[in-house]
Residue, then its C-alpha position, 0 to 999 in steps of 0.5 A: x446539798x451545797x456541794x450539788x451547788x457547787x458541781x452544778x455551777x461548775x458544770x454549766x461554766x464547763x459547758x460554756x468553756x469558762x473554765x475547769x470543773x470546779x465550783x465552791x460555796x460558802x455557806x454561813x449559819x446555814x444560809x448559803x452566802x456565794x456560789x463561783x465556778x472556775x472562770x479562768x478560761x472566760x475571764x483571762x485570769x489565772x487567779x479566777x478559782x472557784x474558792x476565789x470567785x466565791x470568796x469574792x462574792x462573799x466579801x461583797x454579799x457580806x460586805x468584810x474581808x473576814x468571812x469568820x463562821x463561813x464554811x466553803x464547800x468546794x468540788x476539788x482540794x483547794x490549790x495552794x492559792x485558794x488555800x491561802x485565800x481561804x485561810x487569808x479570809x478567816x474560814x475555817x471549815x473546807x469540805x472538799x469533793x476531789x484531791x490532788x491526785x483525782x486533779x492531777x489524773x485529770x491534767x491540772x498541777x495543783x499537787x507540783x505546786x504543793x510540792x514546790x512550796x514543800x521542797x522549795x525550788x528543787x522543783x525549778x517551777x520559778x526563779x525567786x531573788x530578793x531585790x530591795x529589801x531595804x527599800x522595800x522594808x521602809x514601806x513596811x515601816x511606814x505602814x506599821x506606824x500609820x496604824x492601819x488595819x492588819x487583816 
C-alpha cells in the first residue's frame, strides 16, 4: 500500500521531467506523514531525493527534526545521502523496492559513491584536503560551550 504511494508519485514527476524514478514515504503509527519523488531535474537541486523531499515534508507536517517511530518506504535503495538523512532524522525502518545494481543497470551511480565511501579516494571521485582546522575547531568549541541542542 505505501510503496503504491511512493512509485505513484514517483511516476507522475517522470512523466513530468522533474525527476528520476523515484518516490518515498513515511509512515508513523500507520498513518502516512509524507509523500516526495525525485525532483532534481525541476528543481535544480542535486539534493532534491525522494527520502530527502519526504523527510522534509516530514519534519514540517511533524513540526521536529526527529521523525523517531517514522518508517520510510522508498521505490529505490537509498543513496549515501538519504542514507545519511534517514539515519540524521532518527528513522529507523526502511523498506526499499530496487537496490543498487537495479540503480546502476538503469544509468545512476549510487553504488560508485557506496564504494568511494568504503575504499576512500582510490575511486578518484573528489579531492578532499583538510584546511583550518584550527580555526575551524574554535567554532566547534564555541558551540560546545553555548549548550546548544545536539541533533
Amino acid at each position: 500500500m505505501y510503496m503504491e504511494d511512493a512509485i505513484n508519485r514517483a511516476r507522475h514527476t517522470v512523466y513530468e521531467n522533474a525527476g528520476g524514478p523515484f518516490g518515498a514515504v513515511i509512515v508513523k503509527n500507520g498513518e502516512v506523514i509524507s509523500i516526495a519523488s525525485n525532483t532534481v531535474l525541476r528543481d535544480n537541486d542535486p539534493t532534491a531525493h525522494a527520502e530527502m523531499n519526504a523527510i522534509k515534508g516530514a519534519g514540517k507536517a511533524l513540526n521536529t527534526y526527529d521523525l523517531s517511530g517514522c518508517e520510510i518506504y522508498a521505490t529505490g535503495y537509498p543513496c549515501p545521502m538519504c542514507m545519511s538523512a534517514i539515519m540524521w532524522s532518527n528513522i529507523r525502518k526502511i523498506y526499499y523496492g530496487t537496490d543498487l545494481k537495479d540503480a546502476g543497470a538503469i544509468g545512476f551511480r549510487d553504488d560508485k559513491i557506496y564504494d568511494f565511501i568504503k575504499n576512500g579516494n582510490e575511486s578518484n571521485l573528489i579531492e578532499i584536503e583538510n584546511v583550518d582546522r584550527d580555526k575551524c575547531l574554535k567554532l566547534f568549541e564555541e558551540y560546545k560551550n553555548m549548550g546548544k541542542t545536539i541533533y
